[in-house]
N, CA and C atoms as an extended XYZ file, in Angstrom:
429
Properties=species:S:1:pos:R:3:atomname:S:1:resname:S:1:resid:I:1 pbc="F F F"
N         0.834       -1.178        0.000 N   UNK     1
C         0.000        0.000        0.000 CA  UNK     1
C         0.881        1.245        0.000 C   UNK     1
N         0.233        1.891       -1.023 N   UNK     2
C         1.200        3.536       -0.702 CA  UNK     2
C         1.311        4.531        0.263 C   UNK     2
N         2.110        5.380        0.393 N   UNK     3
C         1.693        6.133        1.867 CA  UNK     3
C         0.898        7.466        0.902 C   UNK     3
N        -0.252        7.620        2.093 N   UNK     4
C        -1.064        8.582        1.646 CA  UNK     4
C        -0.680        9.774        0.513 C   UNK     4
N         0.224       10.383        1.332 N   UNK     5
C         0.765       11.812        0.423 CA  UNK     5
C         1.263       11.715       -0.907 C   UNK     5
N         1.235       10.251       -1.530 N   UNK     6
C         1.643        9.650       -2.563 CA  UNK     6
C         0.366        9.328       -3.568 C   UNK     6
N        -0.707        8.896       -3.227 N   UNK     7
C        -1.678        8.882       -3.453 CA  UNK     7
C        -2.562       10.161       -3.379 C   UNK     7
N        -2.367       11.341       -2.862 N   UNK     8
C        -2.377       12.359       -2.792 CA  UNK     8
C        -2.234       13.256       -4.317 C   UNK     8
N        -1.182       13.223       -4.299 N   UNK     9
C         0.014       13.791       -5.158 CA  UNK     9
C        -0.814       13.244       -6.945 C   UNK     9
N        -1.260       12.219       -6.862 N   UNK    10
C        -1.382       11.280       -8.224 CA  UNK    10
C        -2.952       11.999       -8.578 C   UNK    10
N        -3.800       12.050       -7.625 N   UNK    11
C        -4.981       12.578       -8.496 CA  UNK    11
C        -5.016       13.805       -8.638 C   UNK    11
N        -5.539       13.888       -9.838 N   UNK    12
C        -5.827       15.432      -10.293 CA  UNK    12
C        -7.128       15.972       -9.977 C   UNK    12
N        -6.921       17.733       -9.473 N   UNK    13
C        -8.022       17.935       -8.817 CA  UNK    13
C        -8.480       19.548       -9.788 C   UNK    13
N        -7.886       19.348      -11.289 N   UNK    14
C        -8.757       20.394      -12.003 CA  UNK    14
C        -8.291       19.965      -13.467 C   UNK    14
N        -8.232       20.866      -14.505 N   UNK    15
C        -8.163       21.066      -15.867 CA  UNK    15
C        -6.790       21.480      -16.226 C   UNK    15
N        -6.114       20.879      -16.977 N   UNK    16
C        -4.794       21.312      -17.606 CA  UNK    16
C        -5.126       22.564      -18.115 C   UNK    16
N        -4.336       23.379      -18.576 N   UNK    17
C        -4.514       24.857      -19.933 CA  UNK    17
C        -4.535       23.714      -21.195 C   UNK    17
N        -4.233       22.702      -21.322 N   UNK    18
C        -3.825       21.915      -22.545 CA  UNK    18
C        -5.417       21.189      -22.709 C   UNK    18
N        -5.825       21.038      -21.687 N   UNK    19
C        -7.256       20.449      -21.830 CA  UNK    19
C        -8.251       21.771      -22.248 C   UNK    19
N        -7.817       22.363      -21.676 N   UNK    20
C        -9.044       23.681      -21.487 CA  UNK    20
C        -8.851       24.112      -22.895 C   UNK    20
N        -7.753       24.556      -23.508 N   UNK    21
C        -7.710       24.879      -25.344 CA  UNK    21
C        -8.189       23.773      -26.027 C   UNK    21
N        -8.210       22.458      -25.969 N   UNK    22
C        -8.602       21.724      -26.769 CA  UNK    22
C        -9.911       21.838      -27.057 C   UNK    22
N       -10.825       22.145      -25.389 N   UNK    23
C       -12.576       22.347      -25.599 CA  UNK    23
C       -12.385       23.808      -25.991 C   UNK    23
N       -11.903       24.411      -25.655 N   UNK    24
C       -12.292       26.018      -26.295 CA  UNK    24
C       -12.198       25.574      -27.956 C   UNK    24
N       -11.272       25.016      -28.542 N   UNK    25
C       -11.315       24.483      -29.925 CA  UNK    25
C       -12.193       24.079      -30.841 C   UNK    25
N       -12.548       23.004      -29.906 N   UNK    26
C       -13.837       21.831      -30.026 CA  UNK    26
C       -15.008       22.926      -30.389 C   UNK    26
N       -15.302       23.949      -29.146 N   UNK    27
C       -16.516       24.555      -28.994 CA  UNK    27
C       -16.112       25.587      -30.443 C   UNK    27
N       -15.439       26.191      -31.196 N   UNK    28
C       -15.253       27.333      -31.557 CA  UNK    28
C       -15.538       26.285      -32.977 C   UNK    28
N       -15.134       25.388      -33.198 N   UNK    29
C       -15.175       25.156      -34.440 CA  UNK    29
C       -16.822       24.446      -34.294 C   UNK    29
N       -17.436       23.771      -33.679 N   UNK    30
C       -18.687       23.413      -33.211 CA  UNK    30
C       -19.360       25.328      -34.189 C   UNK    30
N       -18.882       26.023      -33.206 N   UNK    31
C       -19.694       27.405      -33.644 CA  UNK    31
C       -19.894       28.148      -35.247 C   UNK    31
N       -18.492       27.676      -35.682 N   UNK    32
C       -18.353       28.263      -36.801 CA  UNK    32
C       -19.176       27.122      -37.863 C   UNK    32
N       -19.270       26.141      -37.296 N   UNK    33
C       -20.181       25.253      -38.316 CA  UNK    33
C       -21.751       25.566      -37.823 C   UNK    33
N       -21.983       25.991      -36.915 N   UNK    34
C       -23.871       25.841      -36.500 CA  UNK    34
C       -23.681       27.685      -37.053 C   UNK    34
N       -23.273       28.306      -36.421 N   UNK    35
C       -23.562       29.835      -36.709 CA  UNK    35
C       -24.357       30.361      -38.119 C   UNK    35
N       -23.549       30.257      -39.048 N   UNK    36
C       -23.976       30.289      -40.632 CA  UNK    36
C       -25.300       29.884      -40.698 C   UNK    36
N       -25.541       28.144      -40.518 N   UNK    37
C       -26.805       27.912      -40.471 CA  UNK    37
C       -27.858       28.411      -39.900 C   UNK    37
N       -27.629       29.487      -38.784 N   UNK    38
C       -28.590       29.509      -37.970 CA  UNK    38
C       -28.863       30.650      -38.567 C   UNK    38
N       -27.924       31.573      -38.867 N   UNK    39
C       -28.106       32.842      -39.134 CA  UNK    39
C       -29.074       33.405      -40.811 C   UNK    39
N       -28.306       32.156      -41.265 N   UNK    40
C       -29.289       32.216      -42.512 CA  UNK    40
C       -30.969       31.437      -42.594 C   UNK    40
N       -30.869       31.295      -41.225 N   UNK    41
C       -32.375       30.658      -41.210 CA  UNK    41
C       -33.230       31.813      -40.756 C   UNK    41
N       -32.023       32.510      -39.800 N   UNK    42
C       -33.118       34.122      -39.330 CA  UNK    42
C       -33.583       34.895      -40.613 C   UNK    42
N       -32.702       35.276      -41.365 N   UNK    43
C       -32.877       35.490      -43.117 CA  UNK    43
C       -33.776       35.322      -43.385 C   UNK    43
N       -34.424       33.817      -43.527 N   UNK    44
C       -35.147       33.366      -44.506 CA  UNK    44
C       -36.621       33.871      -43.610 C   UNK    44
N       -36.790       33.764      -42.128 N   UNK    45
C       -37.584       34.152      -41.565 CA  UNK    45
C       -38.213       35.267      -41.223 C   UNK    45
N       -37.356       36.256      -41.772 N   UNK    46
C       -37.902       37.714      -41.599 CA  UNK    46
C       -38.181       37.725      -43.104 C   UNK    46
N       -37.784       37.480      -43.786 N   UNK    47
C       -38.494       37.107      -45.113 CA  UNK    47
C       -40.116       36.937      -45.544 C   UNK    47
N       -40.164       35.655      -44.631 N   UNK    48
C       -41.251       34.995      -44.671 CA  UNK    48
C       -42.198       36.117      -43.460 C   UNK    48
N       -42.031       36.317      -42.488 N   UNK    49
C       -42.594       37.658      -41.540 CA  UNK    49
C       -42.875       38.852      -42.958 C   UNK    49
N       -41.704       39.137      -43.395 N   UNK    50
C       -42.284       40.392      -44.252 CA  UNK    50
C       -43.650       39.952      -45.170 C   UNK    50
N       -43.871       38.694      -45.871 N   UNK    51
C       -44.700       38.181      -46.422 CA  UNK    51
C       -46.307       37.933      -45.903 C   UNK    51
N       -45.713       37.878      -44.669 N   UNK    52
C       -47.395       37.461      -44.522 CA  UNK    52
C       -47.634       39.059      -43.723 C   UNK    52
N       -47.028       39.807      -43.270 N   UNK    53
C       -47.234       40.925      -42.683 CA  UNK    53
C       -47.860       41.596      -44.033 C   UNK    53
N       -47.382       42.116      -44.886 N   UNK    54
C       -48.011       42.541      -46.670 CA  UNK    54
C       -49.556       41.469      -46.969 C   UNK    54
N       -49.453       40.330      -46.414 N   UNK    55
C       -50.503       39.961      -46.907 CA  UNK    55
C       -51.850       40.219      -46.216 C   UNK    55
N       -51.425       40.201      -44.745 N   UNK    56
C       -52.245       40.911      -43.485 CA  UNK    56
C       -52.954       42.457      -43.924 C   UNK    56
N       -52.059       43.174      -44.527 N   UNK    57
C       -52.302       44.374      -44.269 CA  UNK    57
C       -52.989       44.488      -46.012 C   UNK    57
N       -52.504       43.641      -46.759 N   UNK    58
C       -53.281       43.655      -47.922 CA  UNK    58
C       -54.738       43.351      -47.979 C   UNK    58
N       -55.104       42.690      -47.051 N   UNK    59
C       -56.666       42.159      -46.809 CA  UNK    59
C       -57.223       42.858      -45.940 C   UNK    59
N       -56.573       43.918      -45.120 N   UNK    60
C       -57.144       44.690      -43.953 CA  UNK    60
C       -57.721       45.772      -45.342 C   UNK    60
N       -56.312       46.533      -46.116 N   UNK    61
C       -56.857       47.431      -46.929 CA  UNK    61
C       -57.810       47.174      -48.174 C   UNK    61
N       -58.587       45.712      -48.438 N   UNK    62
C       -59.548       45.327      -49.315 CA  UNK    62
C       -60.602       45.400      -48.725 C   UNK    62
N       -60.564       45.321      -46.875 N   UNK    63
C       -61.973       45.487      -46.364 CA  UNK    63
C       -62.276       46.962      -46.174 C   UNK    63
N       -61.091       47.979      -45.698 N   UNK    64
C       -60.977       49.565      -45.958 CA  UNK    64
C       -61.923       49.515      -47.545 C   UNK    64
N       -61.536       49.174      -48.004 N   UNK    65
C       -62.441       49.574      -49.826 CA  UNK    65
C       -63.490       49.003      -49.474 C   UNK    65
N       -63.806       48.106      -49.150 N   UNK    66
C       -65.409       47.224      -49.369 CA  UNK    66
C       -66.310       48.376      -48.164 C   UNK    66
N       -65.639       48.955      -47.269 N   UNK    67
C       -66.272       49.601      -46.317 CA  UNK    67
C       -66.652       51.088      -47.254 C   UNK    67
N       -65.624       51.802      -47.551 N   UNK    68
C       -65.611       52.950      -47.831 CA  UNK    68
C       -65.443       53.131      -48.920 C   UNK    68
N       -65.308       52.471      -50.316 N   UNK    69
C       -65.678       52.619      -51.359 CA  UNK    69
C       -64.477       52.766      -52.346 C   UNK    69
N       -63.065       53.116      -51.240 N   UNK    70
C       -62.218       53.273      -52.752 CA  UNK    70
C       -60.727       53.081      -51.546 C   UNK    70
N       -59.797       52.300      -51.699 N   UNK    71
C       -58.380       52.744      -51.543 CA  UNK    71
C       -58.078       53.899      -50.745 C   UNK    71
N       -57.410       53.587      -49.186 N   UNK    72
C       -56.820       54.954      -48.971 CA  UNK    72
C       -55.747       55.624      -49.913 C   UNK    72
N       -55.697       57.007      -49.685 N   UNK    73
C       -54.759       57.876      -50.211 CA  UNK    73
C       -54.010       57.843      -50.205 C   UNK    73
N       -52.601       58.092      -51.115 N   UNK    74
C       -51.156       58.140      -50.845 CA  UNK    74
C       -51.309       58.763      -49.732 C   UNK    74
N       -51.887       60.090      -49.307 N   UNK    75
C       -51.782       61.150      -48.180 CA  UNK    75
C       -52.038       60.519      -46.696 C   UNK    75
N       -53.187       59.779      -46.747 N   UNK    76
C       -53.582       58.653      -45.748 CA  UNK    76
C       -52.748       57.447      -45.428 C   UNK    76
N       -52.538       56.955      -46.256 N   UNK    77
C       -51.570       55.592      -46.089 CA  UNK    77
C       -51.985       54.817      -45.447 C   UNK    77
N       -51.059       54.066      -45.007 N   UNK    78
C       -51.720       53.332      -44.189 CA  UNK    78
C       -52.539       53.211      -42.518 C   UNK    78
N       -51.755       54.614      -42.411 N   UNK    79
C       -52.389       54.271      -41.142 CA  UNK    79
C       -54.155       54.910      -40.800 C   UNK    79
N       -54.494       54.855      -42.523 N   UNK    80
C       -56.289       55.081      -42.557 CA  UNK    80
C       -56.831       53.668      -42.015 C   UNK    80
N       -56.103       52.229      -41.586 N   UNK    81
C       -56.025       51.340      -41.391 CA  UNK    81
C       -56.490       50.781      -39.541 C   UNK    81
N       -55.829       51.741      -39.590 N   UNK    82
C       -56.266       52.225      -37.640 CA  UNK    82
C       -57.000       53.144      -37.311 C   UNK    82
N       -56.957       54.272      -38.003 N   UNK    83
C       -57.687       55.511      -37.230 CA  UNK    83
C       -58.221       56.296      -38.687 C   UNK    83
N       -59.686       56.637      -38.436 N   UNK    84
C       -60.181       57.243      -39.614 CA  UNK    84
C       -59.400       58.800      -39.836 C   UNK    84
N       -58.222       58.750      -40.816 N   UNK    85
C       -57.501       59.774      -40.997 CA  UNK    85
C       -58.215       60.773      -42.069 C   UNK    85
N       -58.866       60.222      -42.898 N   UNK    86
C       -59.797       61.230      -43.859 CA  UNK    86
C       -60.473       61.190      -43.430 C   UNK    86
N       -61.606       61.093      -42.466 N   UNK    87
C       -62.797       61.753      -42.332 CA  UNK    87
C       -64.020       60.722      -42.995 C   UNK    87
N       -63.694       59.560      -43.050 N   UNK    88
C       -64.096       59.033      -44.392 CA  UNK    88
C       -66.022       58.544      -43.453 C   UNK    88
N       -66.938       58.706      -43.953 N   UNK    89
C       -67.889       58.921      -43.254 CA  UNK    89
C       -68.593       57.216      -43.026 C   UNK    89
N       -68.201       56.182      -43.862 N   UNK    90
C       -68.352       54.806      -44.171 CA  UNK    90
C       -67.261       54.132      -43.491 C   UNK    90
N       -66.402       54.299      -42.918 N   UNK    91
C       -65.167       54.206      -42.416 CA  UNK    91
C       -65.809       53.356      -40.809 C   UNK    91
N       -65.533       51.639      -40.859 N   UNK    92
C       -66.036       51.113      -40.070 CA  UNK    92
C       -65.103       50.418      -39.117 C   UNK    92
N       -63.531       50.958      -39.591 N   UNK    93
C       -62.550       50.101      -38.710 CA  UNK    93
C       -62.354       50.379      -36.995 C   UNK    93
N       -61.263       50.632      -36.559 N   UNK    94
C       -60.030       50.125      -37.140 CA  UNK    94
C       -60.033       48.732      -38.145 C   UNK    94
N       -59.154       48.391      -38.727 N   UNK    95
C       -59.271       47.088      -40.145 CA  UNK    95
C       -57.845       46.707      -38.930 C   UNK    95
N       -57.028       47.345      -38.121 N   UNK    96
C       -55.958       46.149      -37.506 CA  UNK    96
C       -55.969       46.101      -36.341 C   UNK    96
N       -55.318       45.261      -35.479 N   UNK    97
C       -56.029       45.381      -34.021 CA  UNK    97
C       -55.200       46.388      -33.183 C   UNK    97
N       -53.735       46.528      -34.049 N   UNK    98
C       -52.606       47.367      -33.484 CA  UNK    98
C       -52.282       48.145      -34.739 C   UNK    98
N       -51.615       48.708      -33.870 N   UNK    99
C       -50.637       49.799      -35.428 CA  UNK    99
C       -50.317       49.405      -36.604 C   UNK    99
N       -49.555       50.180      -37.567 N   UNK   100
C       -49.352       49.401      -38.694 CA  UNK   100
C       -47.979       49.147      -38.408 C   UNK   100
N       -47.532       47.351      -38.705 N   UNK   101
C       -46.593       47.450      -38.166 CA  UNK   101
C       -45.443       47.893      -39.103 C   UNK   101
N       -43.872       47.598      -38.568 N   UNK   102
C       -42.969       47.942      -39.059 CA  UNK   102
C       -42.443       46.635      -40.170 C   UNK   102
N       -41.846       46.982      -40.972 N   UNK   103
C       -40.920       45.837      -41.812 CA  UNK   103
C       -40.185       44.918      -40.843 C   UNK   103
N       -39.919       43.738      -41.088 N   UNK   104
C       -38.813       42.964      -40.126 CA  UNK   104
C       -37.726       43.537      -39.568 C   UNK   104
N       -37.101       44.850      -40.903 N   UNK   105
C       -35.878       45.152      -41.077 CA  UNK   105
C       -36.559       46.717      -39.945 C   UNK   105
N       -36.947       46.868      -39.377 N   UNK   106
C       -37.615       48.100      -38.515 CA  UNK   106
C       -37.699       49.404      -39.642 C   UNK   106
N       -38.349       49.872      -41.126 N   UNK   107
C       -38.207       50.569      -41.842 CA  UNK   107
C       -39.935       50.106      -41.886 C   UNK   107
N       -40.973       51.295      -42.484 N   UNK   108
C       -42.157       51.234      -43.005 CA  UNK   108
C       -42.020       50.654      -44.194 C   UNK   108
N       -43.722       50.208      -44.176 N   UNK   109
C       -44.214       49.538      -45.473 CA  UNK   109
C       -44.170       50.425      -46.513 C   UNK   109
N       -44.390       50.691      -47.657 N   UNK   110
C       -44.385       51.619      -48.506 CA  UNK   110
C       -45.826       51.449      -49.032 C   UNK   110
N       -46.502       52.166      -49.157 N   UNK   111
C       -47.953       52.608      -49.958 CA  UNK   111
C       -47.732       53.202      -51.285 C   UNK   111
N       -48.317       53.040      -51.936 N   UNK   112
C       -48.849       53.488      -53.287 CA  UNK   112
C       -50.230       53.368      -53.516 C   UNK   112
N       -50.913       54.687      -54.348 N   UNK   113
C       -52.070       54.152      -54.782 CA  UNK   113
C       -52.474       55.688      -55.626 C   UNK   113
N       -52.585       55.342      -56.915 N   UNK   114
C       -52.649       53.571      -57.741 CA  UNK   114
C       -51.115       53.248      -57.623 C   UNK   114
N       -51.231       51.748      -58.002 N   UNK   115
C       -49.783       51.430      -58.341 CA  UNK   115
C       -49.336       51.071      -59.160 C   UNK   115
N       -48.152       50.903      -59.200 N   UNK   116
C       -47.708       50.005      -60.575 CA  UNK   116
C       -47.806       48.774      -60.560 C   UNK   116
N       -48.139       47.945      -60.158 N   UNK   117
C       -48.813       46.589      -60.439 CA  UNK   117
C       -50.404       45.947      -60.330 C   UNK   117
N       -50.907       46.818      -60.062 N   UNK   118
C       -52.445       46.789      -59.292 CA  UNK   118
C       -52.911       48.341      -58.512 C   UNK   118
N       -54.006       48.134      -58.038 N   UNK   119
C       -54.536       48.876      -57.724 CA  UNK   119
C       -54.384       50.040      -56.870 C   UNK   119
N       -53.063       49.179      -55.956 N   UNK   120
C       -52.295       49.888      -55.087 CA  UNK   120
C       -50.876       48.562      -54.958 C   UNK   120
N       -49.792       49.077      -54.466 N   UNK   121
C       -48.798       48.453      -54.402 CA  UNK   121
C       -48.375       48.866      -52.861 C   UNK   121
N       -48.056       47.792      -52.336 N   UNK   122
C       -47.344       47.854      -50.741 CA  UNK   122
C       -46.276       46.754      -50.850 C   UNK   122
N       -45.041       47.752      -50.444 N   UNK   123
C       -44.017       46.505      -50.343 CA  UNK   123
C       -42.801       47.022      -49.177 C   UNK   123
N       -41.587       46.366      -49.447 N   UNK   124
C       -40.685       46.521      -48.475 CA  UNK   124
C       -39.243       46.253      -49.320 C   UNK   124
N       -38.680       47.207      -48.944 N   UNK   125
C       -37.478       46.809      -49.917 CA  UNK   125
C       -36.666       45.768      -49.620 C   UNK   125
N       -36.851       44.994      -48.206 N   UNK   126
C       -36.278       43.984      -47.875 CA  UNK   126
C       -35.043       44.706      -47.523 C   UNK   126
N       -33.872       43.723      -46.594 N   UNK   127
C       -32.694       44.310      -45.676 CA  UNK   127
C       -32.109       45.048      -45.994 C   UNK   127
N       -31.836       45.397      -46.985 N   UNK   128
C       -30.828       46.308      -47.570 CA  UNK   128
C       -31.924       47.901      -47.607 C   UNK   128
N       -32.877       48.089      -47.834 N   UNK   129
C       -33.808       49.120      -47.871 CA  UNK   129
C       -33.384       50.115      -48.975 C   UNK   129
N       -33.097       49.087      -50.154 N   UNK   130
C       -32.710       49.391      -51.613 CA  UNK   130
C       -33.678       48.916      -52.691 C   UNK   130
N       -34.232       49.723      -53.779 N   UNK   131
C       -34.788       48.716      -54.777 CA  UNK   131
C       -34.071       47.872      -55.167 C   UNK   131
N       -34.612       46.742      -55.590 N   UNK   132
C       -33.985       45.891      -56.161 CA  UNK   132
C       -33.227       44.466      -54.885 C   UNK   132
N       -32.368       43.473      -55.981 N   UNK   133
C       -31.577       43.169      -54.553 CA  UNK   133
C       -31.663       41.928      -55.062 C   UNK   133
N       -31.780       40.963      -54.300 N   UNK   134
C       -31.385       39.192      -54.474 CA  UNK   134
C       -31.756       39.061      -53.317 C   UNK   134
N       -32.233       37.474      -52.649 N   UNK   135
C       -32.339       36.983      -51.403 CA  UNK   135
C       -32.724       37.951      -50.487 C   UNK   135
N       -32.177       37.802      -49.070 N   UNK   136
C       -32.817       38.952      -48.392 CA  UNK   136
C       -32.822       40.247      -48.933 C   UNK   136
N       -32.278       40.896      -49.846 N   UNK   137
C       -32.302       42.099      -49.773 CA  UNK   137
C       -33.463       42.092      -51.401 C   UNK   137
N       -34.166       41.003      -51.887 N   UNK   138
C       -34.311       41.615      -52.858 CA  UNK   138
C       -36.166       42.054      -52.463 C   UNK   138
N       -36.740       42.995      -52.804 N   UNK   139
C       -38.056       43.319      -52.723 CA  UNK   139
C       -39.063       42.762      -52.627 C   UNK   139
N       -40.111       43.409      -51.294 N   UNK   140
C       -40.661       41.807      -51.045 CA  UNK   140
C       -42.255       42.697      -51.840 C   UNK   140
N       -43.117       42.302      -52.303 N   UNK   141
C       -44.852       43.447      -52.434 CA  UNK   141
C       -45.370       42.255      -52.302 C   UNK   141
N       -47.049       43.257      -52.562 N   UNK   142
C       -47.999       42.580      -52.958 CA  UNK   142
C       -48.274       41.559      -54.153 C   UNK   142
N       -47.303       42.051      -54.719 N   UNK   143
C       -47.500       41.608      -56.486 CA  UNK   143
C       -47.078       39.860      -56.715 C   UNK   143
C-alpha cells in the first residue's frame, strides 16, 4: 500500500490549460459550423414575416375599400387602417387590431395608390432598404 501523500500527489483535482484549449477548440469550431446555419435561417424568416405581414395588411386594406368605397390615399396611407384619418364617413374600422406594423428590417411599409402593379402596391425593400436586390435584400410586395 502507498503512503497517503503519494496517493495524494497522483490525483488530479482540475483542468490542464492543454485540456481547457482543446474544448475552447472543439466549442469554436462546433460554432463556426452551426452559426452560418442559424443565421441564414433568421434570413429566410424575416423574409417569410415580411410576407405574410403585406398579406395581413393587404386584406385589412380590401376590407378599408369594401367599407368605404375606394383605396386609402397616398396622403392617408396606411395608417387610414387604424384611425379614420380622412374623415371618411363609411369608415367602419379600425381594419388592424394594433398599429401598422414595421418591416422585419424596422423601416415602413411603402404605400402606393394607384400602383404600378395593381390597384395599389405595398411593399418593403427587404434588408438592404434598396430597390432591387437578391435573397434577403431583394423586394418583397404585394405583387
Amino acid at each position: 500500500m502507498l503512503p497517503r501523500f503519494v496517493l495524494a500527489r497522483s490525483i488530479s483535482k482540475g483542468f490542464t490549460l492543454l485540456e481547457l484549449l482543446v474544448v475552447l477548440v472543439i466549442i469554436g469550431l462546433l460554432a463556426g459550423y452551426v452559426a452560418p446555419r442559424y443565421f441564414a435561417q433568421v434570413g429566410k424568416a424575416e423574409v417569410k414575416t415580411a410576407h405574410a405581414q403585406i398579406d395581413a395588411l393587404d386584406k385589412a386594406l380590401d376590407q378599408y375599400r369594401l367599407d368605404v368605397g375606394h383605396y386609402p390615399s397616398n396622403e392617408q396611407g396606411l395608417a387610414a387602417l387604424f384611425e379614420n384619418t380622412g374623415n371618411e364617413s363609411k369608415w367602419q374600422g379600425p381594419y388592424l387590431k394594433k398599429a401598422v406594423p414595421l418591416d422585419p428590417w424596422g423601416r415602413s411599409y411603402i404605400y402606393r395608390q394607384p400602383g404600378e402593379h395593381g390597384e395599389f402596391d405595398l411593399f418593403s425593400y427587404g434588408k438592404d432598404g434598396q430597390p432591387g436586390g437578391e435573397d434577403e435584400n431583394a423586394d418583397i410586395g404585394n405583387w
